[in-house]
C-alpha positions in Angstrom: 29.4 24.5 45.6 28.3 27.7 46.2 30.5 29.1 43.9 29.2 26.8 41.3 25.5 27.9 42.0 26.8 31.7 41.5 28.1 31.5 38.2 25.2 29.5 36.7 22.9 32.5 38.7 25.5 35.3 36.6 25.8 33.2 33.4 22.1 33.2 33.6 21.5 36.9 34.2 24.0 37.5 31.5 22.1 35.4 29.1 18.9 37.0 29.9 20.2 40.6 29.6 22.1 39.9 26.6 18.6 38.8 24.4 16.3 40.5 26.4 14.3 41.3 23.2 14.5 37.8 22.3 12.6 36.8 25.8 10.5 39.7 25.5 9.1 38.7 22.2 8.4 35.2 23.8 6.4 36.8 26.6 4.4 38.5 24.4 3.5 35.2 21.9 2.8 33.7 25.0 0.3 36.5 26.5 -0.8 36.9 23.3 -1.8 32.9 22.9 -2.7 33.0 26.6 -5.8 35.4 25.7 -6.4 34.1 22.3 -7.1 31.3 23.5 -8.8 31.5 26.8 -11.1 34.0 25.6 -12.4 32.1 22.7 -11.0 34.5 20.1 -10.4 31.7 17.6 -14.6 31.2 17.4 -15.3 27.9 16.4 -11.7 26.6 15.9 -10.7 27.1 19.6 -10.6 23.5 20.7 -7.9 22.8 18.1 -6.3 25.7 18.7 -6.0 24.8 22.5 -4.4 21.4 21.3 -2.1 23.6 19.2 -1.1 25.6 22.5 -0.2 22.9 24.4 1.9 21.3 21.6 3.7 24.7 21.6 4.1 25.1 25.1 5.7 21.0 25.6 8.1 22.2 22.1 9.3 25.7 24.0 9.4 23.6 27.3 12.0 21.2 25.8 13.6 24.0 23.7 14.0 26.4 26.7 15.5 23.0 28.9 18.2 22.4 26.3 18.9 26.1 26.0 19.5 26.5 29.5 22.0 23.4 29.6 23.8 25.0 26.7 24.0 28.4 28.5 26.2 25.9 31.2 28.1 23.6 29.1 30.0 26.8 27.7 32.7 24.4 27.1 31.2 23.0 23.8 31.9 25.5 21.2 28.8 27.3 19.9 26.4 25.3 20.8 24.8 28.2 22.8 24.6 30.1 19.6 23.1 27.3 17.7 20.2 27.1 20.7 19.7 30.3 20.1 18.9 31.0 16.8 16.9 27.8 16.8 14.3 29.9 19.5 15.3 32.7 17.6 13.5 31.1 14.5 10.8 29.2 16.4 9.6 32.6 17.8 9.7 34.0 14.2 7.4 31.2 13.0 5.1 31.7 16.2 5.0 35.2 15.5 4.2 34.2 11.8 1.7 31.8 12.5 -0.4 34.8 15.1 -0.1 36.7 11.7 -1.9 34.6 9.6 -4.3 33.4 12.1 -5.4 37.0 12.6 -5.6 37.5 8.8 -7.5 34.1 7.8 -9.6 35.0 11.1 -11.0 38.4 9.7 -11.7 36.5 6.3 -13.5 33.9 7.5 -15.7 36.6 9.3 -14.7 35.0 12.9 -15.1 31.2 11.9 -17.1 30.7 9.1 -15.2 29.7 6.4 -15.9 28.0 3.4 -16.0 24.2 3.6 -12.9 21.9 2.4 -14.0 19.3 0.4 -12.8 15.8 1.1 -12.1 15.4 -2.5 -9.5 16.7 -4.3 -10.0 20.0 -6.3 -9.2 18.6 -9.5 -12.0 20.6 -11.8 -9.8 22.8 -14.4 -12.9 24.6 -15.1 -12.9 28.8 -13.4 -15.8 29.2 -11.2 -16.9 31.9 -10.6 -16.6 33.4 -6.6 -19.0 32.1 -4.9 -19.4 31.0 -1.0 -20.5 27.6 0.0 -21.7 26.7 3.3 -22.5 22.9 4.4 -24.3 22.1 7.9 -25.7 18.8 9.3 -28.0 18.7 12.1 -25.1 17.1 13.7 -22.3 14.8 11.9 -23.0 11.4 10.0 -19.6 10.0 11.8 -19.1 9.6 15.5 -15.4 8.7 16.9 -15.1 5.4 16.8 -11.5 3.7 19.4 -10.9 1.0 16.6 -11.7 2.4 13.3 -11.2 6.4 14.4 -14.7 7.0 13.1 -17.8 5.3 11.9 -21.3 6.1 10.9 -24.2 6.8 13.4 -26.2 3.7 14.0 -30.2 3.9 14.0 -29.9 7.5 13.8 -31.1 10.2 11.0 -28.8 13.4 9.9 -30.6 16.2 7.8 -28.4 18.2 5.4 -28.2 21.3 4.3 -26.6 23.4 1.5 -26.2 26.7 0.9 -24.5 28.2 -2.7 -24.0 32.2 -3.0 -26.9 32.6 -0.2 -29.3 30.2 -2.1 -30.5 27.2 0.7 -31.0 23.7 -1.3 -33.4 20.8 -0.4 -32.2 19.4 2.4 -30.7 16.2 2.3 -31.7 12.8 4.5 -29.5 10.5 5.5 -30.9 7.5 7.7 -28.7 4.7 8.9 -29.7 1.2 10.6 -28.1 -0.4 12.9 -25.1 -1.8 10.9 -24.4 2.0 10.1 -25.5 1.4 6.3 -27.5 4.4 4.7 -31.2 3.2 4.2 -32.7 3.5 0.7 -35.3 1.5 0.8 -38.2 3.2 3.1 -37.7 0.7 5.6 -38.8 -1.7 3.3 -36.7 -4.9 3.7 -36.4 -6.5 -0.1 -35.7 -10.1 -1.2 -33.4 -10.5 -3.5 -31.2 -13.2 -4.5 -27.9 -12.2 -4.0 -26.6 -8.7 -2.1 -24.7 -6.3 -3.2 -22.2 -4.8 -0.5 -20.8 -1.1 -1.3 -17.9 -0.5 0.5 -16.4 3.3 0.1 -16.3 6.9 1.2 -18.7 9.7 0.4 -18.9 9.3 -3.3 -20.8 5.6 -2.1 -22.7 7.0 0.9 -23.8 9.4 -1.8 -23.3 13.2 0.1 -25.6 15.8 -1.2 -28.2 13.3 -2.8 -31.0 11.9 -2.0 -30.9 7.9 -0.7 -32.6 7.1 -3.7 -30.4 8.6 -5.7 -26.8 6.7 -4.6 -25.0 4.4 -7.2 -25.6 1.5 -4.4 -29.8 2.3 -4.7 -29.6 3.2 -8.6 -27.7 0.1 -9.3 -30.3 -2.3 -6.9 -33.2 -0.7 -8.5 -31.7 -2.0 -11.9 -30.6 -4.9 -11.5 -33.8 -6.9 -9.8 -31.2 -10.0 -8.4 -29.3 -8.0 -6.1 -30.3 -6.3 -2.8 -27.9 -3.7 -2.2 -25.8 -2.4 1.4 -24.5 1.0 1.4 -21.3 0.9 3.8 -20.1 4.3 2.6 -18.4 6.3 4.9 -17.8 9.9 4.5 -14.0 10.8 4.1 -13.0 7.4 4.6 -9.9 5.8 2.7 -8.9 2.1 1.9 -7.5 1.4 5.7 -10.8 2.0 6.9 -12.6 -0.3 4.8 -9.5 -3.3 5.3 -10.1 -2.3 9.0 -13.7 -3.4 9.0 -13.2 -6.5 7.2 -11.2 -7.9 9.7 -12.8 -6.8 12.9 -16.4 -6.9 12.2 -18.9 -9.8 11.7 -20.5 -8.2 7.8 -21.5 -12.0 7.1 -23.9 -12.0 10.2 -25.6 -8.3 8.5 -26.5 -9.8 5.4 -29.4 -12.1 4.8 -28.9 -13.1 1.2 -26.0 -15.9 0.5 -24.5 -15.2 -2.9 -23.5 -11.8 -4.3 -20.7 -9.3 -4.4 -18.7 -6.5 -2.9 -17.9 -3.8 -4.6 -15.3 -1.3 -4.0 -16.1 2.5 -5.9 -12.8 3.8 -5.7 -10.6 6.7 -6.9 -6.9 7.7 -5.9 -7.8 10.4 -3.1 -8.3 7.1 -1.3 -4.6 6.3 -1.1 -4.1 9.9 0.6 -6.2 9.1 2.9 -4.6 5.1 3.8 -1.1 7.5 4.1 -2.8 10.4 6.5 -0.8 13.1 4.4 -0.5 16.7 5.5 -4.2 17.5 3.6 -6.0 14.7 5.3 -4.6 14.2 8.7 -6.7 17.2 10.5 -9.8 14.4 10.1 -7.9 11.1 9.7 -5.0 11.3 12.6 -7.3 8.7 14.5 -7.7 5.9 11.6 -6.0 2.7 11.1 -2.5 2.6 10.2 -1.1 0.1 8.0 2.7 -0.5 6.5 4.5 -3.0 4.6 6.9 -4.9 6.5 8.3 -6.5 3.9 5.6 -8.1 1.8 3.7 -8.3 4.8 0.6 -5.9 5.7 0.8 -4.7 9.4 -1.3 -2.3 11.7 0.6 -0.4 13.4 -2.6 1.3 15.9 -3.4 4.4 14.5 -1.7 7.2 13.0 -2.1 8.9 16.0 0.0 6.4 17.9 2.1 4.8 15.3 4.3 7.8 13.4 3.7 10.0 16.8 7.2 12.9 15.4 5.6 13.3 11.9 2.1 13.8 13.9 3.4 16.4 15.5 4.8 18.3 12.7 1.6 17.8 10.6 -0.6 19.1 13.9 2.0 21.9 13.9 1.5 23.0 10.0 -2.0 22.4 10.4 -3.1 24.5 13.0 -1.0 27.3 12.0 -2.7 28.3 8.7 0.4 28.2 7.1 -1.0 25.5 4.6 -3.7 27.6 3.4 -0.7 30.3 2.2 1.6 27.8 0.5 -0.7 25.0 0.1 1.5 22.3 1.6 1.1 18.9 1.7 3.3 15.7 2.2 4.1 13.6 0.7 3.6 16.3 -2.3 2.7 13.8 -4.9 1.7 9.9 -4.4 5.0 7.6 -4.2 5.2 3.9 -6.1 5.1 2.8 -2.5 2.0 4.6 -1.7 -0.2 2.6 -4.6 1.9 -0.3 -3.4 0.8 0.0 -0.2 -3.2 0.9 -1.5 -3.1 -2.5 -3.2 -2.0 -4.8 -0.6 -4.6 -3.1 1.8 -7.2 -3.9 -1.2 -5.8 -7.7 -1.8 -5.9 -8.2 1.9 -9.7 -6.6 1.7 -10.1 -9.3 -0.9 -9.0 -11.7 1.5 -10.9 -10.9 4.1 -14.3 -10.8 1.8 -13.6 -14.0 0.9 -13.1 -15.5 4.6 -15.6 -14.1 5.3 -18.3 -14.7 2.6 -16.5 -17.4 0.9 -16.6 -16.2 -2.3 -13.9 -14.1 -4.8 -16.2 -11.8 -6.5 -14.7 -8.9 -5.3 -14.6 -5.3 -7.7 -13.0 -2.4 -7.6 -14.8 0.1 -9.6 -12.2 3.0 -11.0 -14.7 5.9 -10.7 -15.0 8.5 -13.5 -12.9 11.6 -13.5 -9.8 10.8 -11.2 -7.1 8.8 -13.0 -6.3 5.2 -13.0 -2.8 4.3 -12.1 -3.5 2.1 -9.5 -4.6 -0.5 -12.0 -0.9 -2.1 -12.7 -0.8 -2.8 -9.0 -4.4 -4.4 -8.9 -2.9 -6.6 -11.4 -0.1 -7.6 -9.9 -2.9 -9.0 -7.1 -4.3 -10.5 -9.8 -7.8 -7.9 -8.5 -10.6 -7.9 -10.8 -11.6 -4.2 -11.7 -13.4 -1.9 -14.0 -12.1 1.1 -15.1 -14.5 3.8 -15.2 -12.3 6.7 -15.2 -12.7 7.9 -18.8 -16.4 6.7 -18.4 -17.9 10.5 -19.0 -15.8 12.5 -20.3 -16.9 15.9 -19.8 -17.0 14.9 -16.0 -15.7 18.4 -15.1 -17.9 20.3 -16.8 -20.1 21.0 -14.5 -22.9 18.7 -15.0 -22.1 15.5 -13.4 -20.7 17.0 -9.9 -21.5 19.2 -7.3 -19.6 22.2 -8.4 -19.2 23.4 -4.6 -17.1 20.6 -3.8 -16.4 17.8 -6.5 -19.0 15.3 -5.0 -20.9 13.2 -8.1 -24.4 14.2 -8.9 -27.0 11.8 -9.2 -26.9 12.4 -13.0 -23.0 10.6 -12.6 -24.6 7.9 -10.3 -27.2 6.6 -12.8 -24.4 6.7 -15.5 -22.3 4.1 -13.2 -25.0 1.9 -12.3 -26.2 1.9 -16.0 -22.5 0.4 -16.4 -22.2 -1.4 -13.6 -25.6 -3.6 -14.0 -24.6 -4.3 -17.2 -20.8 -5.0 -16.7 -22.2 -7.5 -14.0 -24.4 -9.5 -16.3 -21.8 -10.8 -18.4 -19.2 -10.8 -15.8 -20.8 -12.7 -13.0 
């Protein structure tokens, strides 16, 4: 026994000697993390980096346990080596990732970077460099156990932009007790039949005023309907299916007859997937997959696909997106818009069990592309298709150039549409 206990102690000390540099370079990413961390180096991004650390620290935890059995079982050949340059390379990337955290550090100016829009960058028009900050006097959404976030309820959130130094009107945004944004001034209407929006940003209507969303626009033409504004800042299709089936929306509206309309555009099905570009806000949201032709939840992203989590925390913290600008999947799959579809026919479904009535929309917004429309068919879902609706969408004038989001100029467009479509439809 004790012989045994001596040459794992030499085998060890051999080891250790042999690739000292190796385990030096690992003390130092370590120190270096240790202070980088603790002292708050990372500004306003050092709560996820301290997530980030302790990912690391579990991965070179099991890394260094599975090196040291293979520093034993010297009886398997090269399986030491392969341990090896496995650490070998995970230091590399460490050391790569303190790199580029220190150089996307000192041009951000120690945290203040530009903001990410939710939407995708697809304007082909050159801009000219500018820098755009966005603050709230705090955030619209709140963390929410079932849905992974929701809107405030009976709360107000003032807006603020700022473009190349110039500070625009600030922006209100009031939501009642349902989490619906108010457009009314408080002022309940009576109307016929309601109108329920249910979407992401582009329906809450970010960066405009409340009276200037497609949901207000299209009540204040159409004198029959009473509109709800369920929009939901940088939420996706699962969100809204999520809803459907675990909250009470018949007991929040007065009126008996109406609609619900779903603004949509394909960013959305990103979003119902969690890929690389949208998991840093959507890891806690509902996750859905077909088990056969069946739609199941399995909990949240977080919980349900916990290996490709940890890769995507991994990227995403590391900066190393913002150098190659990685995302997976790289483009949307056939099963991704399959996927979208039966989370929009089971939205349908749940409208209808709800409400008990089929007159359910999916409005195609202008701009983004339409190819989810063969698989609404195959649903047999009623939609319009408002994607080639204005075509010089990317010009400049019908978004906010900072970050994609429609203007009201796009909104009253829609509505004009929409009111109209509705008329002859319904």
């Amino acid at each position: 026994m004790g012989s045994v206990k001596q040459d794992i102690a030499t085998n060890t000390l051999l080891f250790v000697k042999k690739h000292r540099l190796l385990f030096a370079l690992g003390f130092f990413v370590f120190f270096f993390n240790f202070l980088r961390i603790n002292l708050g180096v990372e500004g306003l991004l050092q709560e996820s980096y301290r997530e980030f650390s302790v990912d690391l620290s579990v991965s070179l935890l099991l890394i260094s346990i599975v090196l040291f059995v293979a520093i034993l079982v010297k009886k398997v050949p090269y399986l030491g080596t392969g341990i090896r340059v496995t650490m070998s390379f995970l230091i590399i990337l460490i050391v790569v990732h303190i790199i580029l955290a220190i150089y996307y550090q000192l041009e951000s100016n120690g945290g203040s970077a530009d903001v990410k829009s939710e939407l995708p960058d697809t304007n082909s028009i050159a801009h000219p460099q500018r820098t755009f900050h966005w603050s709230t006097s705090k955030s619209p959404t709140i963390p929410d156990e079932q849905f992974g976030f929701m809107n405030r309820t009976l709360d107000t959130v003032y807006s603020t932009i700022e473009l190349n130094g110039v500070r625009k009107p600030d922006v209100r945004y009031v939501f009642d007790e349902a989490g619906r944004r108010i457009h009314d001034d408080f002022e309940p209407l009576h109307r016929e039949k309601y109108a329920l929006f249910m979407g992401c940003s582009v329906t809450l209507g970010m960066h405009v005023k409340e009276t200037e969303t497609l949901p207000a626009l299209f009540e204040k033409l159409d004198p029959e309907y009473k509109s709800y504004n369920y929009g939901i800042s940088s939420s996706g299709t699962n969100h809204y299916l999520a809803m459907l089936q675990n909250l009470n929306l018949r007991s929040q509206v007065r009126e008996r007859d109406g609609i619900m309309i779903y603004p949509y555009f394909d960013h959305h099905i990103n979003r119902s997937i969690s890929d690389f570009q949208t998991f840093f806000w959507n890891s806690s949201s509902p996750y859905y997959e077909l088990d056969g032709e069946n739609l199941v939840r399995r909990g949240s992203f977080e919980t349900g696909r916990p290996m490709l989590n940890f890769f995507f925390k991994f990227l995403n913290y590391s900066y190393i997106d913002r150098l190659i600008n990685f995302n997976y999947p790289s483009t949307l799959r056939e099963k991704d818009y399959k996927l979208t579809a039966g989370m929009i026919h089971e939205m349908q479904v749940e409208y209808d069990r709800q409400f008990g009535s089929d007159k359910f929309l999916v409005l195609i917004l202008p701009g983004f592309g339409n190819k989810i429309i063969p698989y609404l068919a195959e649903y047999k879902i009623q939609y319009l298709d408002y994607s080639e609706l204005i075509p010089e969408f990317w010009n400049g004038d019908y978004t906010f150039p900072e970050d994609n989001h429609p203007n009201e100029k796009t909104y009253r467009i829609i509505a004009e549409h929409l009111a109209s479509e509705l008329k002859t439809r319904f």
